[in-house]
N, C-alpha and C positions, 0 to 999 in steps of 0.2 A: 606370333612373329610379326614384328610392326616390320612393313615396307617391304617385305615378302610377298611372294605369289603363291594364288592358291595351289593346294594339294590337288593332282589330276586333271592340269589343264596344259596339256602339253600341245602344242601350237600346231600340231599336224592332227590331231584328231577334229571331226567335220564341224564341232562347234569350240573349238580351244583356240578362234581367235581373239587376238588381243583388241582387236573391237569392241568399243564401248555405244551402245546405240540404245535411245530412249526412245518410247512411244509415250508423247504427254495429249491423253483425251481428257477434256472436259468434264463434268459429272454434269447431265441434265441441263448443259449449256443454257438453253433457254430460261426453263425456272431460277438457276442462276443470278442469270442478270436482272430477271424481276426482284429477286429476292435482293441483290445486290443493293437496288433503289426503294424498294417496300420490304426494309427489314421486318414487318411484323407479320411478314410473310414466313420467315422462318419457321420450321417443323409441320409447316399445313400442307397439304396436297393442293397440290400447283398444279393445272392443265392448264399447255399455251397451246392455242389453234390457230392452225393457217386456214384464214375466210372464214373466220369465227369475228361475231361482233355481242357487244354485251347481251345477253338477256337471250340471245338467239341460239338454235338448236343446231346449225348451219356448220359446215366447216371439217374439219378433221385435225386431229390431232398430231401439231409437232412435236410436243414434251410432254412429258409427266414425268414430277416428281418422284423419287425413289418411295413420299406418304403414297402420291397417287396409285403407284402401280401397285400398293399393296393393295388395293380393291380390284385391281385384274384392268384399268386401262394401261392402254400400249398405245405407242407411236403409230401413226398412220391409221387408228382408228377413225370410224367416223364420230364425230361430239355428239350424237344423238345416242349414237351407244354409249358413249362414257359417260355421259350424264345418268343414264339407267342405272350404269353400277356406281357412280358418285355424284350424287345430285349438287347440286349449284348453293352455297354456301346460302346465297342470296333467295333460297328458298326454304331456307329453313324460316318459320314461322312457328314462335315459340305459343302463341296464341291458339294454331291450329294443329286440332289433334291428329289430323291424317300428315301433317309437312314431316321429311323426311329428318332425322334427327343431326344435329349440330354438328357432332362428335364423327356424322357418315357422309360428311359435304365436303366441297373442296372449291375453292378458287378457280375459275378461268379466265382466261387474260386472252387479248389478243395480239396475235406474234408482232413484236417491233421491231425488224430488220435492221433497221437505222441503230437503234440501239446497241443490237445486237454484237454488228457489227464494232459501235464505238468500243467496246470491252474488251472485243475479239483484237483490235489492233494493240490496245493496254496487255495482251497475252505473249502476242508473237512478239510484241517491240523487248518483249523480254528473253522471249524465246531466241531470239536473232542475236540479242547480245549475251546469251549463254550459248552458244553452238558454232561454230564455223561453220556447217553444215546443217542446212535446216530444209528439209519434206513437208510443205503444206499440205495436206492433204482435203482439207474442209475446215470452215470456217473454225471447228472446236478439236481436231485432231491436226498432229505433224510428228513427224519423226526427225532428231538429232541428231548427228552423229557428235560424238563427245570426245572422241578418241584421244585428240590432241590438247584436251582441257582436264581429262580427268584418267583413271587407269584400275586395273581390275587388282593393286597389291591391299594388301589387309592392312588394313589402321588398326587401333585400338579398342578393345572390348567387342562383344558379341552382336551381330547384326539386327539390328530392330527392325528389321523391313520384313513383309511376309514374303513365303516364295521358300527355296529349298536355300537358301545362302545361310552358313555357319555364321560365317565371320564376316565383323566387320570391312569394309573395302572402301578408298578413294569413290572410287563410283556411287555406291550406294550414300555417300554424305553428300557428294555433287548433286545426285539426285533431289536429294531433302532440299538441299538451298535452292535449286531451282524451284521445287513445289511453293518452298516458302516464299520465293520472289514472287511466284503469280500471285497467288494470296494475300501479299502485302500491294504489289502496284497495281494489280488487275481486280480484287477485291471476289472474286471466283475462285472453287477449286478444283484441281486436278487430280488425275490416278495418274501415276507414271511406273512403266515399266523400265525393266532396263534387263538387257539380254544383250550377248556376242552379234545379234543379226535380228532384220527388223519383224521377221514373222513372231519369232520368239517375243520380243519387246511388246508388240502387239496385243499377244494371248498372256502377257503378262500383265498387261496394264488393264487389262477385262476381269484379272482374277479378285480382285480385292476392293469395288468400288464399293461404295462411292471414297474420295478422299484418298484413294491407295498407294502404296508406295512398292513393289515386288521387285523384288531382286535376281535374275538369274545368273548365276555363274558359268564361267567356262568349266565344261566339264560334267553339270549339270541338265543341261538344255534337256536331253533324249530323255532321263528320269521324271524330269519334273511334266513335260509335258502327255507321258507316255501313258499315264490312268484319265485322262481328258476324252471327251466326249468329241468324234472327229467333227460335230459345227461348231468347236471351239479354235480347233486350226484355222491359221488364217486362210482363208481363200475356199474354204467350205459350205456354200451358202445351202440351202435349203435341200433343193435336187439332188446337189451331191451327195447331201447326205444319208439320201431315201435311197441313191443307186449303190452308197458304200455298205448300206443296212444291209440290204438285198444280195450283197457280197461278201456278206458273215462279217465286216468289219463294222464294229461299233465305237471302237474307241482307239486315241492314235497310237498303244501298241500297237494294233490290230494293222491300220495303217501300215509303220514304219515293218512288219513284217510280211508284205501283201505283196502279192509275186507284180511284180511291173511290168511284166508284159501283161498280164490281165488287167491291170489297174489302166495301160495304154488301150486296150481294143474298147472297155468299157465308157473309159472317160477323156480318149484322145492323148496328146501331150501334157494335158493336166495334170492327168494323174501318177504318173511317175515322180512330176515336180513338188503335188500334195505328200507323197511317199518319202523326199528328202527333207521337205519342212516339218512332218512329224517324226524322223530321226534327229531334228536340230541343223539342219544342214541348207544355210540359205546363203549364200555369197552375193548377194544384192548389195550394191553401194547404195546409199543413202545420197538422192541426186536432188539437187532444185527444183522445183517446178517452173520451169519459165522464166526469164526475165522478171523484175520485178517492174513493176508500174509507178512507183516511190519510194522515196528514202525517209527514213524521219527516223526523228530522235525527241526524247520526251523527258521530263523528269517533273518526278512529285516533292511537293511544297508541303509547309506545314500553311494553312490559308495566310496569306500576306497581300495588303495592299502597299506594301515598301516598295516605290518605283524603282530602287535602284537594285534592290532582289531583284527584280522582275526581268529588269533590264540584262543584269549579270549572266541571269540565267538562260533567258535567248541570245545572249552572244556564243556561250560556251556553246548551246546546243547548235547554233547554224556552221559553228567554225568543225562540231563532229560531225555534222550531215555533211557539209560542204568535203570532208577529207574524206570520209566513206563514198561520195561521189567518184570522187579523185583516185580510188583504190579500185574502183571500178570500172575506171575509163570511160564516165558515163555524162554527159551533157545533161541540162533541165531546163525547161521553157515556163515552169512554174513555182515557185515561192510561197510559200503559206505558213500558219502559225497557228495552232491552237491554244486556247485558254479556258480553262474548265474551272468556272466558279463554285460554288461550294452548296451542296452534296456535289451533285452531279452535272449541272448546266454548262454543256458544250458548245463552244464557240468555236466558227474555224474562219480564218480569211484569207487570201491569199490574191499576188499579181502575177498575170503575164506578163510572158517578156516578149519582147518581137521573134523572137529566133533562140535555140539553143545555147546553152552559155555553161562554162566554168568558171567560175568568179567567187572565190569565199567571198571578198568582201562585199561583193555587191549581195550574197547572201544574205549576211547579216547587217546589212544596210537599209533592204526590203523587208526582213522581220521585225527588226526593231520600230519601221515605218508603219507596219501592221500593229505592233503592240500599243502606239502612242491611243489607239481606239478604248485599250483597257488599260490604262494609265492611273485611274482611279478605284480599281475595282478589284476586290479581295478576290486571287485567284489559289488554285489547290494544286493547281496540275499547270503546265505550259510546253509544248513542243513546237518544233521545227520541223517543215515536211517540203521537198524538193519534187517534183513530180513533170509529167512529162515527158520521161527520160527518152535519151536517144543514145544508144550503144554503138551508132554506127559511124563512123568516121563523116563527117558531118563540116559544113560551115558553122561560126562559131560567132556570136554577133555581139559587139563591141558598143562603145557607145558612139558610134558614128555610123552605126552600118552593120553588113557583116563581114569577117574578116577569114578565110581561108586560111589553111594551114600555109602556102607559103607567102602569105603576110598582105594578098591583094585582099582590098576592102572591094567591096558590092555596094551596089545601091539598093538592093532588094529591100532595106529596111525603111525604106522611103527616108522621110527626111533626117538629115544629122543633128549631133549634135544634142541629142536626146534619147534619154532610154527609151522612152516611148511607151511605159510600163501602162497596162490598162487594169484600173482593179476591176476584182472577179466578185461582187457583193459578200454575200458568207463563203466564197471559196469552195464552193460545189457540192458534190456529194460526201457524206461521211464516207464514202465506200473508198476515196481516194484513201483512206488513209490505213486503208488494213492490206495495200498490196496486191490484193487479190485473194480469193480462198479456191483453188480450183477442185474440182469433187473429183478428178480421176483416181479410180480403184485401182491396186495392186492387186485386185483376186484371182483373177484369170478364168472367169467361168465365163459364161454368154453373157453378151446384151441382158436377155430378159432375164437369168438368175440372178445376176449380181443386181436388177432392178429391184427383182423382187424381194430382196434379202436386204436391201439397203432401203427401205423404205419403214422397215420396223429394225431396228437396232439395238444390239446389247445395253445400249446407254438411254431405251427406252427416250429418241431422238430422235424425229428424222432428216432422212438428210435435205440442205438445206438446197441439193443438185432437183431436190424431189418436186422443191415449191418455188425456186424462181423462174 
């Protein structure tokens, strides 16, 4: 039945809303983006260390490849262990008969934040323009809500996605084109779940890595999750799971039928609220995280040194950041541009301005003034990024000064008559331009659980709240 609703998803049962919400994580985020830049990196085991430097035994482990952990390294290891079980590629020595053999080594790298981060902003700028609603939650996870972009009625032919879904659905093709836009503009891949509510999306997008695509349906949730191991629920980290063992429940049937008031004396308010998330039952809005820090907008090139490409394309893109500004009622003290020459060489620059401003054109007046620096120079990628910001009802500075909402100018900008704009040399940190990634957890367990349980990760990652 094309453009029908699924069979058993009637909109009062606890997961039969019409909510559409994805969890899109990373796979091995780190190794990733090395691999991203050293394709020949591809199918080897990758260990990336925080305070790991070449040759040295030092450090611990923030990534391992889905090769690596097949020799049993994990995240938050220390590199002196993971070397024991995968010695250093760089030591294999085909000459000597004791060196460890070729085919049982692997690559380590050391963590490049900067980088990291440059790919991570390539994910979300996608993210952001697939979502009204967008959950940062760490640099390589966020949650969407899709609701108003996509819907749960059945399309055509049978669903390709793992997970309990028959049929094909609106949402689950959304899904795909989102996966494939990362993959195409960010050059990384993702799992993405997609479930009525974000626990479910979560332990969706954990079940089929790396690469995954899992579908839950309304209607579905309680079955699909109900033979799962309860540290697959979200918000189950370790202890819980030793106190719910201890409690004869092992798994989230077990869970969703566990009396609640014993579930509350053992584990507080938690645990009643782990008992609704293993029946499917989460009413959480998918909320922002914070303000954002900047606006940008980006788009990929086929390599061109055509000035007048180039030029085109930072117009269009300052006159989108400048209206996204404008939709947001939000001011910007800073102007920048990136141009990313071919593979990967990123360049960013950007001017201050004296004061807050809303001004398309002086937008793209100051980008195009930034681009005149790559005028000659074959670029792949070029954005716009507005930053700064100020949300708050604010003086507003003109090119004479500053100018208040009801129309008196100030002298605060010292003298008139001049933007006054100072350039920034490269335009600061790359970090400007990912927004932010802030680590807070949705688990609900203590401090020290949720530490300890985030510092080694299903996605064999840790998290990046761990190491900066």
């Amino acid at each position: 039945m094309v453009g029908g609703t699924l069979p058993g998803t009637a909109t009062d049962e606890a997961d039969g809303s019409d909510r559409v919400v994805f969890h899109v994580d990373m796979d091995c985020f780190y190794a990733s983006c090395e691999r991203l830049r050293r394709p020949e990196l591809a199918g080897e085991p990758v260990v990336v260390g925080m305070g790991y430097e070449d040759g040295e035994s030092i450090g611990a482990v923030a990534t391992a490849s889905y090769e690596a952990r097949a020799f049993g390294v994990e995240s938050a290891m220390p590199i002196s262990e993971a070397l024991d079980l995968l010695p250093r590629r760089t030591d294999a020595d085909p000459d000597d008969p004791n060196a460890p053999d070729p085919e049982e080594t692997g690559r380590y790298l050391p963590v490049d934040l900067d980088w990291y981060k440059e790919v991570a902003s390539d994910v979300k700028a996608v993210l952001r323009d697939c979502a009204d609603t967008l959950r940062e939650v760490s640099i390589d996870e966020a949650y969407l809500d899709v609701t108003d972009r996509t819907a749960w009625d059945v399309a055509e032919g049978e669903s390709a996605a793992a997970g309990p879904a028959e049929a094909r659905t609106l949402a689950e093709g959304y899904a795909r084109h989102v996966k494939q836009r990362i993959e195409r503009e960010a050059g990384v891949p993702a799992s993405v779940g997609v479930a009525p509510n974000m626990s479910t999306a979560k332990v969706a997008s954990d079940a089929d890595k790396p690469d995954g695509l899992v579908v839950v349906p309304p209607g579905s949730v309680e079955s699909f999750l109900a033979p799962l191991s309860t540290a697959e629920i979200h918000g189950v980290g370790p202890v819980t799971e030793r106190t719910l063992a201890e409690m004869g429940v092992e798994i989230a049937a077990d869970l969703a039928a566990a009396d609640p008031d014993r579930l509350a004396d053992e584990l507080g308010e938690r645990g009643p609220e782990l008992r609704r998330r293993a029946r499917g039952d989460d009413d959480r809005e998918v909320t922002p995280t914070g303000l954002p820090k900047s606006l940008s907008r980006e788009s990929s090139l086929p390599p061109t040194a055509d000035r007048e490409t180039k030029r085109e394309t930072v117009a269009a893109l300052s006159a989108d950041v400048a209206r996204r500004a404008r939709e947001r009622g939000c001011l910007y003290r800073t102007i920048g541009i990136k141009a990313v020459e071919p593979p990967y060489d990123v360049n960013t620059r950007a001017r201050s301005l004296p004061g807050p401003v809303d001004d398309p054109e002086l937008v793209e007046e100051v980008a195009l003034d930034l681009l005149d620096e790559f005028a000659e120079d074959r670029v792949r990628k070029l954005g716009v990024r507005v930053s700064k910001l100020d949300f708050a009802e604010s003086d507003q500075t003109t090119l004479g000064g500053f100018e208040s909402s009801d129309g008196a100018v100030s002298d605060r900008a010292g003298s008139s008559g001049s933007r006054a704009t100072t350039a920034d040399g490269d335009g600061g940190k790359l970090t400007d331009w990912v927004g932010g990634e802030p680590t807070a957890r949705d688990g609900g367990e203590s401090d020290a659980e949720r530490n300890a349980a985030d510092r080694r990760t299903d996605d064999g990652q840790a998290s990046l709240g761990d190491w900066s």
